[in-house]
C-alpha positions as CSV (number, residue, x, y, z in Angstrom):
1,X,0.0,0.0,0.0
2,X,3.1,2.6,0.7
3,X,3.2,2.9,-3.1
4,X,-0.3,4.2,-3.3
5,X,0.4,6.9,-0.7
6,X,-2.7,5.2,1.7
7,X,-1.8,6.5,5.0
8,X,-0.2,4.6,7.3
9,X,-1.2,3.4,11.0
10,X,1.3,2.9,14.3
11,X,-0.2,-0.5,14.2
12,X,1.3,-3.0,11.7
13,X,-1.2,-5.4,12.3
14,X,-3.7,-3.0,10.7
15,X,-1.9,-2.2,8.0
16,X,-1.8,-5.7,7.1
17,X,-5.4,-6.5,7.5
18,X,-5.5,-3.5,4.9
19,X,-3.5,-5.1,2.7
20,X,-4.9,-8.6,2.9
21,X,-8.2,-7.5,2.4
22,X,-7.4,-5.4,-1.0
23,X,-5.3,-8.6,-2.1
24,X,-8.5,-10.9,-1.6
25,X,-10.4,-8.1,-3.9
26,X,-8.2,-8.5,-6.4
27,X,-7.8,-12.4,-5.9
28,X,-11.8,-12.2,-6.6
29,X,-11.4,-9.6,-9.3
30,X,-9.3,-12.2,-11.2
31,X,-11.9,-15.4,-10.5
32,X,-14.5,-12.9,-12.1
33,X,-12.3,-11.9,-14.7
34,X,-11.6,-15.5,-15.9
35,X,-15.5,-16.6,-15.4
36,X,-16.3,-14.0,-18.0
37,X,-13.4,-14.6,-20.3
38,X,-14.4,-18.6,-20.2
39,X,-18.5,-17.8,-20.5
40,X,-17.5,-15.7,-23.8
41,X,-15.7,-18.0,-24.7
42,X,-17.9,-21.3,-24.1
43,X,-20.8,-19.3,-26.1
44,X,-18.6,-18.4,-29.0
45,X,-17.2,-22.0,-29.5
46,X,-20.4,-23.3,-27.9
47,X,-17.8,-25.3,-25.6
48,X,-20.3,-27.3,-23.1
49,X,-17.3,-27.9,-20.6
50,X,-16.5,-24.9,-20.4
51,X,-19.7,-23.2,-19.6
52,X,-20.3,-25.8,-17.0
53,X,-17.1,-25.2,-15.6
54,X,-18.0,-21.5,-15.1
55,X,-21.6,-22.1,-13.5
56,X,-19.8,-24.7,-11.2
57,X,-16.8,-21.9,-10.4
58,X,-19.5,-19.6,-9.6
59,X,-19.7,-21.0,-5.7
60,X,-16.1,-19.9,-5.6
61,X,-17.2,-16.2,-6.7
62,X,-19.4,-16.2,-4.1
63,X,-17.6,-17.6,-1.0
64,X,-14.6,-14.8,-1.6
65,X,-18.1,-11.8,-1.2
66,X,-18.7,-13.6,1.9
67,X,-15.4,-14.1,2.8
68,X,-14.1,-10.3,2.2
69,X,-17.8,-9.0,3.7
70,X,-17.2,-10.8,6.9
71,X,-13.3,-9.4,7.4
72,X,-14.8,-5.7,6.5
73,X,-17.2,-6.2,9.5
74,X,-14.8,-7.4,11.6
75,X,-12.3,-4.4,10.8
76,X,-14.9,-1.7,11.1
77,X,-16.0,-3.5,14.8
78,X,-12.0,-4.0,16.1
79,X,-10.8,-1.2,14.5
80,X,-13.4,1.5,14.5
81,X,-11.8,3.1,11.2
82,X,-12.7,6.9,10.1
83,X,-12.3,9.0,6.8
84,X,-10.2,7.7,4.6
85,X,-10.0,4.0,6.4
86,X,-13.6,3.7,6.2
87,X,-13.6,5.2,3.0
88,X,-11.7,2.1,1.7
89,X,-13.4,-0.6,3.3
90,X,-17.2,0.9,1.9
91,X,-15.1,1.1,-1.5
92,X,-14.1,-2.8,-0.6
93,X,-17.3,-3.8,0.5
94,X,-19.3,-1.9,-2.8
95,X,-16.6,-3.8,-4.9
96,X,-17.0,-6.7,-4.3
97,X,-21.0,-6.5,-4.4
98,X,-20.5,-5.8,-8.0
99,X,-17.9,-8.6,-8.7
100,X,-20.1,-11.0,-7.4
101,X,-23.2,-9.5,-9.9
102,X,-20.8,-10.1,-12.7
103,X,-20.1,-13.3,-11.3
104,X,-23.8,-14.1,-11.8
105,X,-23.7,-12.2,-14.9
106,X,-20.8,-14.8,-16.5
107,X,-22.8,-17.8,-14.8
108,X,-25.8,-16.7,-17.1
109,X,-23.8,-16.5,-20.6
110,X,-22.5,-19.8,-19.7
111,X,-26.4,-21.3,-19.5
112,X,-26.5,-19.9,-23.1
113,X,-24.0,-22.3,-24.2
114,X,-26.1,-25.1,-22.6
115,X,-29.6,-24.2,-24.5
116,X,-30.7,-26.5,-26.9
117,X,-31.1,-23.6,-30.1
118,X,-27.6,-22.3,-29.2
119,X,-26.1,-24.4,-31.9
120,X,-29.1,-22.8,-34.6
121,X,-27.6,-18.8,-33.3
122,X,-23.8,-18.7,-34.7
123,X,-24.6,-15.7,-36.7
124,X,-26.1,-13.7,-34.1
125,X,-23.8,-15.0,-31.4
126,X,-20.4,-13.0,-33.3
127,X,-22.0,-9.6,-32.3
128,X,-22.7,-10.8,-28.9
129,X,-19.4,-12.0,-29.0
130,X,-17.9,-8.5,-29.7
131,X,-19.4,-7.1,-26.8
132,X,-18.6,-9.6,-24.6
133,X,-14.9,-8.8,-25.3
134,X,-15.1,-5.3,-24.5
135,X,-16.7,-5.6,-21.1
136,X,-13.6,-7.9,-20.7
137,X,-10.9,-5.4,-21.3
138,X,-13.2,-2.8,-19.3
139,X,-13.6,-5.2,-16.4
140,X,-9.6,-6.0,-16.9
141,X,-9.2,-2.0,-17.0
142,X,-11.2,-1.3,-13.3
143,X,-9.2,-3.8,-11.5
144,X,-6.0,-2.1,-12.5
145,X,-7.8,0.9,-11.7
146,X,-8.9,-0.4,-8.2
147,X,-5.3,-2.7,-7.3
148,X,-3.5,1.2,-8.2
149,X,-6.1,3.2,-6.6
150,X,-5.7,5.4,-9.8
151,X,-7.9,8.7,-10.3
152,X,-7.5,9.1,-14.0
153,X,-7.3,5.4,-14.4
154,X,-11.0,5.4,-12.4
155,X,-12.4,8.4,-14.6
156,X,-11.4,7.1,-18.0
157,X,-13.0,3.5,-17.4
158,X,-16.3,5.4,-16.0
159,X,-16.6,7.5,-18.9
160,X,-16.4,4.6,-21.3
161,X,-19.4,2.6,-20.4
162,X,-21.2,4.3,-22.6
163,X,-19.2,2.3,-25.8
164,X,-20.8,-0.1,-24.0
165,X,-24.1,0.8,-23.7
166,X,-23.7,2.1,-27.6
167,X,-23.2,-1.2,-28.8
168,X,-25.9,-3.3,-26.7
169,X,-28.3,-0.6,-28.3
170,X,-26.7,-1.4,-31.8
171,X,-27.4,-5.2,-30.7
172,X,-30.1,-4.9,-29.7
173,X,-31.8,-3.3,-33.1
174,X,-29.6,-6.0,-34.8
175,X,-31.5,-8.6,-32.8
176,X,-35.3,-6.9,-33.0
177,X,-34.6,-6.6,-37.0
178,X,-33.9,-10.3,-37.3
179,X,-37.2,-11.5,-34.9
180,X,-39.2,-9.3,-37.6
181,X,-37.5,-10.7,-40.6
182,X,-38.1,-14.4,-39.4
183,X,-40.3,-14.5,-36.9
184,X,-39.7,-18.6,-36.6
185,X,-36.0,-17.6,-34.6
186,X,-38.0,-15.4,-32.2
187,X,-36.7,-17.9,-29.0
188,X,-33.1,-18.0,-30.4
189,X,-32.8,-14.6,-30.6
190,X,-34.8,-13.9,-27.2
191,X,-31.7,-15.8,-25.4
192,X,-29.2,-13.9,-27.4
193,X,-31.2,-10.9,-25.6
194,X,-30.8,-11.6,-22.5
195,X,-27.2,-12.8,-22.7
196,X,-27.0,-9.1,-24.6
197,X,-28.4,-7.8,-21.5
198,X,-26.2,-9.6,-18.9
199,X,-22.9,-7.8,-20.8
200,X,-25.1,-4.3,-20.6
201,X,-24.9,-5.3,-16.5
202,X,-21.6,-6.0,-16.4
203,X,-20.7,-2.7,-18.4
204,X,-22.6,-0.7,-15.4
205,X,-21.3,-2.9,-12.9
206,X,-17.7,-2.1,-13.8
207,X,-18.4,1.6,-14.3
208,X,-19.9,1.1,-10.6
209,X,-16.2,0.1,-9.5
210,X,-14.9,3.3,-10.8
211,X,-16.9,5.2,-9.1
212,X,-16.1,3.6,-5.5
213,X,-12.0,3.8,-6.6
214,X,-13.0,8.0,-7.0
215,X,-15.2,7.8,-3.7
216,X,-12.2,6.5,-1.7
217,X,-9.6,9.0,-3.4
218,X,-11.5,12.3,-3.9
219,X,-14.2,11.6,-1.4
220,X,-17.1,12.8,-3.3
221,X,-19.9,10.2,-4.6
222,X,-20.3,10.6,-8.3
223,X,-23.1,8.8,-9.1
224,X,-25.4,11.4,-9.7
225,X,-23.5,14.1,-11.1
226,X,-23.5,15.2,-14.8
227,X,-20.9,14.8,-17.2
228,X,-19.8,18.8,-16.5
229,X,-19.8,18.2,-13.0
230,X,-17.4,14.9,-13.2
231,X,-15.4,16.9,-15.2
232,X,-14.8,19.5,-13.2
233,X,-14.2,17.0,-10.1
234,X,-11.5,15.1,-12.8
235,X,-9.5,18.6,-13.1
């Protein structure tokens, strides 16, 4: 932590319940990371193995939220932390909230490599595919954000969930024109929809992350502040 200029405590012990607790973030961050990597994966190679592997994975996902929830309450109980301390730990505890909703989120695209029409939505799945990508590489992007505790880092990956959003729209009337077209594909493509939908999630999860890293630094809760206004708070 001395390398991200978090402030330091007379006792050692709590500066290593600090640092465990960011490490197990990250250690969850990565779990996630790979879940959504292999359910992209398992849909566009319609890889059976693979998707189960990531729906069976998903009790690991869930045991580190516990896990990291449970340390936060004990820190905040033995420590009795204040400002910037407890800014971290709500920014840990937020965190990993989200992880584990992408977590559910990868679990999902991996039950659409298990339906029985998956094999019957190859051409649809390639565009579904693309996005799934990019909320990798934004996901990838926060947690480097979050393991650096890195302002502009945290600003640049908020502002770019709207690529995301942009191309689950484009998707989306993609999907809608090809239901009208052929109306016999409609339950195909509704499962491409949702899978669609799941990535849109993830997009706003992650952009959620970004927002906790710039709570914990700058101490001021975005969330409901225009574009001007984060600007402004950026400079």
């Amino acid at each position: 932590m001395d390398n991200l200029n978090l402030r330091r405590h007379i006792s050692g012990q709590f500066n290593s319940e600090l640092d465990n607790i960011r490490n197990r973030v990250l250690m969850m961050g990565g779990l996630v990371e790979k879940q959504l990597t292999d359910a992209i994966e398992a849909i566009s190679t319609l890889n059976q193995s693979l998707a189960e592997q990531v729906i069976n994975n998903d009790r690991k996902v869930n045991s580190y939220e516990v896990l990291i929830d449970e340390e936060c309450t004990r820190i905040i109980a033995k420590r009795q932390p204040a400002a910037g301390d407890l800014r971290l730990i709500f920014a840990i505890s937020k965190t990993v909230a989200d992880l584990e909703r992408i977590g559910d989120s990868a679990k999902q695209l991996a039950n659409v490599a298990l339906e029985k029409n998956a094999s019957k939505q190859g051409h649809l799945l390639v565009s579904l595919e693309n996005l799934g990508r990019h909320c990798i590489a934004l996901l990838h992007d926060v947690l480097d954000c979050f393991a650096r505790m890195d302002l502009d880092c945290a600003f640049e990956v908020h502002g770019k969930d709207v690529l995301i959003d942009a191309q689950y729209e484009s998707l989306m009337r993609e999907l809608m024109t090809y239901m009208m077209e052929d109306p016999r594909a409609i339950p195909s493509v509704m499962e491409v929809m949702w899978a669609a939908r799941s990535l849109e999630r993830v997009g706003d999860r992650v952009q959620n992350i970004a927002e906790y890293v710039i709570y914990f630094i700058k101490g001021k809760d975005i969330r409901h502040l225009d574009t001007e206004q984060i600007a402004e708070l950026r400079d």
